[in-house]
Residue frames relative to the residue before (quaternion, step in Angstrom):
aa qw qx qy qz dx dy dz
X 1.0000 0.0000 0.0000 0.0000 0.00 0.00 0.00
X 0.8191 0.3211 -0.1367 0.4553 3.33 1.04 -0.84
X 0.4518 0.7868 -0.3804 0.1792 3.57 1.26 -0.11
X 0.4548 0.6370 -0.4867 0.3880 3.65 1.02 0.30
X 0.3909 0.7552 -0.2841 0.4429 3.37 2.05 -0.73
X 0.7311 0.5739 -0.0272 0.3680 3.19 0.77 -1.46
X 0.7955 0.2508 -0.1127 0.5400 3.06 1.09 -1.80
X 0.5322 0.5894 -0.4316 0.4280 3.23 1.35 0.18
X 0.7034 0.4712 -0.3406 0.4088 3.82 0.77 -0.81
X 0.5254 0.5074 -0.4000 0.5536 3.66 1.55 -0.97
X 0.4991 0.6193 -0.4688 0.3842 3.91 0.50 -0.45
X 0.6918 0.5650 -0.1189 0.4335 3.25 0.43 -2.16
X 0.6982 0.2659 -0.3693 0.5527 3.92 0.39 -1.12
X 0.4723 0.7036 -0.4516 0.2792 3.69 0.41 -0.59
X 0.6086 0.5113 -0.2205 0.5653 2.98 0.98 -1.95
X 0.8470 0.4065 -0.1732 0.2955 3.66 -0.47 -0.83
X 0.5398 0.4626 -0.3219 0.6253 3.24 1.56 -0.13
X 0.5719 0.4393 -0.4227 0.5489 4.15 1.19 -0.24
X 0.7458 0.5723 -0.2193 0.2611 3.55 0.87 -0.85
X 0.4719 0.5542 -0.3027 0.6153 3.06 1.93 -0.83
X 0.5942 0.6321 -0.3694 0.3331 3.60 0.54 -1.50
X 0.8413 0.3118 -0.1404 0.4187 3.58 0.62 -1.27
X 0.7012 0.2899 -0.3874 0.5236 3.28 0.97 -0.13
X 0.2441 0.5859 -0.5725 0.5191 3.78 0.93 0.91
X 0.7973 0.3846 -0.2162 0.4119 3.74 0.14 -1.40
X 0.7017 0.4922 -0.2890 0.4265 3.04 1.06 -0.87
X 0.2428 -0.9079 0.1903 0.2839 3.34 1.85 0.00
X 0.1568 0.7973 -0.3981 0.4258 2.64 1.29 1.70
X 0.8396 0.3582 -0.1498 0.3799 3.84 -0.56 0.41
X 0.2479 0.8590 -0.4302 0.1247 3.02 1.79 0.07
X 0.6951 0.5088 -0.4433 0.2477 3.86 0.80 -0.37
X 0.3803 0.7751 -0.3588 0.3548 3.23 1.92 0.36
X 0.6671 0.5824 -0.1412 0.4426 3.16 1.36 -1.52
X 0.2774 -0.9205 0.1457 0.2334 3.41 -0.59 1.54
X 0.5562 0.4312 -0.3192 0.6347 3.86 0.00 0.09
X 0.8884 0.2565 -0.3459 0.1592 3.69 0.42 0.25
X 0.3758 0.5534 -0.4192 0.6138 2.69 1.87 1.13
X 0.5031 0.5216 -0.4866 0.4880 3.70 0.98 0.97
X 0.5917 0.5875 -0.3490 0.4278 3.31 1.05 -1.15
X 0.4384 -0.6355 0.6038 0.1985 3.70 -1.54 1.49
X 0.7637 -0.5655 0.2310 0.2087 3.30 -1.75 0.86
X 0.7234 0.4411 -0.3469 0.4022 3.05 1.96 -0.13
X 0.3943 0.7562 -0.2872 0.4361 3.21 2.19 0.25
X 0.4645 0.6866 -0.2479 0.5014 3.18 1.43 -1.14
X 0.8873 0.3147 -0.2040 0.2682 3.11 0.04 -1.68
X 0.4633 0.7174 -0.2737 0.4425 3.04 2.37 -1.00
X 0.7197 0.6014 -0.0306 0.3457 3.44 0.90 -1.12
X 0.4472 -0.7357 0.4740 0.1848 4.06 0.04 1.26
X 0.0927 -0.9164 0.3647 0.1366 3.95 -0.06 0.74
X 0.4885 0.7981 -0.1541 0.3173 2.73 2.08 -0.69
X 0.6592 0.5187 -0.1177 0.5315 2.77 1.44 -1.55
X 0.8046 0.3630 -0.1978 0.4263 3.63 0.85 -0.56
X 0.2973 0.5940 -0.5241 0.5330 3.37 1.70 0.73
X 0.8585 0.4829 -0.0197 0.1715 2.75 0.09 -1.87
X 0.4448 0.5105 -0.3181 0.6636 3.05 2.38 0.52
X 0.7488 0.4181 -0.2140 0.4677 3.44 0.99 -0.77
X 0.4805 0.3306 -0.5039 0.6372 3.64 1.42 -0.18
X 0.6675 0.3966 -0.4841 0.4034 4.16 -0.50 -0.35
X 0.6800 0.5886 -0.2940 0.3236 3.58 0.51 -0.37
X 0.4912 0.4668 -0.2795 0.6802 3.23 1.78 -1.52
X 0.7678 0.3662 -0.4925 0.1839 3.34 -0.37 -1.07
X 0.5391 0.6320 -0.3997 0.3876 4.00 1.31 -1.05
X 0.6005 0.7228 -0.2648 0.2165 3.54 1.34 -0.88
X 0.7287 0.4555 -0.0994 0.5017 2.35 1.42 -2.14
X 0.4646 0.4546 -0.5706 0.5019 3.97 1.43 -0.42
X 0.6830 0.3730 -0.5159 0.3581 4.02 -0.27 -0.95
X 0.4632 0.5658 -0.5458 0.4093 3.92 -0.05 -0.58
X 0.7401 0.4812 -0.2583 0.3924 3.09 -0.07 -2.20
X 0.7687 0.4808 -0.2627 0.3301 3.37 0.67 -1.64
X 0.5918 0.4455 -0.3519 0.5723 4.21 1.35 -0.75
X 0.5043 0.4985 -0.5414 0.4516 4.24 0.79 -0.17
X 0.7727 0.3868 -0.2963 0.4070 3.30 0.46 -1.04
X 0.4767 0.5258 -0.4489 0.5430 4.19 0.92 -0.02
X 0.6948 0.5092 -0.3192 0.3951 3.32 0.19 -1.79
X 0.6861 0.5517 -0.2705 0.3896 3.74 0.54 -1.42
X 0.7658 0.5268 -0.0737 0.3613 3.42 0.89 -1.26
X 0.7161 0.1037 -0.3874 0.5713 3.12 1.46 -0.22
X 0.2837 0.7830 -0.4131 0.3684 3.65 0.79 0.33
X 0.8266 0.0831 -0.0254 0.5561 3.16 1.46 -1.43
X 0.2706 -0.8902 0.2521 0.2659 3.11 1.30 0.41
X 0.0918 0.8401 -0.4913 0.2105 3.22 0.69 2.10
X 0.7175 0.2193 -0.2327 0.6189 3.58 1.75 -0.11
X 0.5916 -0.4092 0.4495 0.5296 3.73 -1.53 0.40
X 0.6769 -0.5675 0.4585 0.0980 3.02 -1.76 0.40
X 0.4009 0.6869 -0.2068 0.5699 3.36 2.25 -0.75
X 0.6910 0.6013 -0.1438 0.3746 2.90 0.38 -2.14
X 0.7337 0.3105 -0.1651 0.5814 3.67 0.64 -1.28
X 0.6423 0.5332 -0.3168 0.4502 3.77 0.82 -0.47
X 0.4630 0.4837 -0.2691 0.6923 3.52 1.48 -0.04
X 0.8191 0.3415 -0.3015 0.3487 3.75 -0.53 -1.22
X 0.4148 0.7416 -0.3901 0.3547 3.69 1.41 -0.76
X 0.8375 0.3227 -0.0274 0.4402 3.12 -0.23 -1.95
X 0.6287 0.5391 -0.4297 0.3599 3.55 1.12 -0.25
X 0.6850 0.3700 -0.2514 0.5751 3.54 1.22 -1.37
X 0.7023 0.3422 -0.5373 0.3177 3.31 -0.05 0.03
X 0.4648 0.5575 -0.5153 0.4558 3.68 0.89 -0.33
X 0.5402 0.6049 -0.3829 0.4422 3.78 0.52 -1.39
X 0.8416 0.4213 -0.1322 0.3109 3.25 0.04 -1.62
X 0.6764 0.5328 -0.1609 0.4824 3.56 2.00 -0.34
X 0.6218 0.3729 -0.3040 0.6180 3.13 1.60 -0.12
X 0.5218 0.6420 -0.4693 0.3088 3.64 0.83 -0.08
X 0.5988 0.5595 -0.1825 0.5432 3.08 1.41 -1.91
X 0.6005 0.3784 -0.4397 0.5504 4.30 0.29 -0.91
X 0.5491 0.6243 -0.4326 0.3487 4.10 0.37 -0.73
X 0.7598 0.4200 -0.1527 0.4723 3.30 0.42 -1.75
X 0.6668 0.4750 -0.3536 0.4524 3.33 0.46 -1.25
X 0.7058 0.3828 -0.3955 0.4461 3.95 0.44 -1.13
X 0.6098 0.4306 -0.4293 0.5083 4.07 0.90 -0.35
X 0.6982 0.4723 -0.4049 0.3542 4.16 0.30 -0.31
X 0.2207 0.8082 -0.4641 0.2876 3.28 1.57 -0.40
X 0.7865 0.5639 -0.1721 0.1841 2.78 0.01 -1.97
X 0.5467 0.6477 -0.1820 0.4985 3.29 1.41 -1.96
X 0.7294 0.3476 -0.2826 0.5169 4.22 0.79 -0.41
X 0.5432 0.6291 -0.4294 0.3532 3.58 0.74 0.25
């Protein structure tokens, strides 16, 4: 009865996970980005930003596809527009996808805090 509830808020974080994404690239917002709004002003300067936008815009953006990508599960069996298999399969696949991407990035940003 209520699921527009639903697909509306997965909508909304969607949106904002594209929005972070681009002003990440646009290397804007950095005080968003974590551990590097701790870092003092001479750390900052000590410290490559580019590179660590540009993990965090690729990161939002994988987000905002998974969001996009559980609206479209959530929708489907809600309304039962695919088999149940089908979505019981696609689940565990993207989110695995979507968990080794994030361990990926994170073990490559490491680096950017040394």
């Amino acid at each position: 009865m209520f699921n527009w509830i639903i697909y509306i808020i997965l909508l909304v974080f969607a949106v904002i996970f594209f929005v972070l994404s681009y002003q990440f690239h646009k290397q804007k917002w950095g005080n968003l980005i974590a551990g590097y709004n701790d870092l003092s002003k001479k750390e900052k300067s000590i410290v490559d930003f580019k590179p660590i936008s540009q993990s965090a815009s690729k990161c939002s953006f994988v987000g905002g596809i998974y969001v996009l990508f559980m609206f479209f599960f959530i929708y489907s069996l809600l309304e039962n527009t695919i088999k149940t298999a089908v979505l019981l399969f696609l689940l565990p696949t993207g989110s695995l996808a979507f968990i080794i991407f994030i361990v990926v990035e994170i073990r490559k940003s490491r680096k950017f805090y040394k």
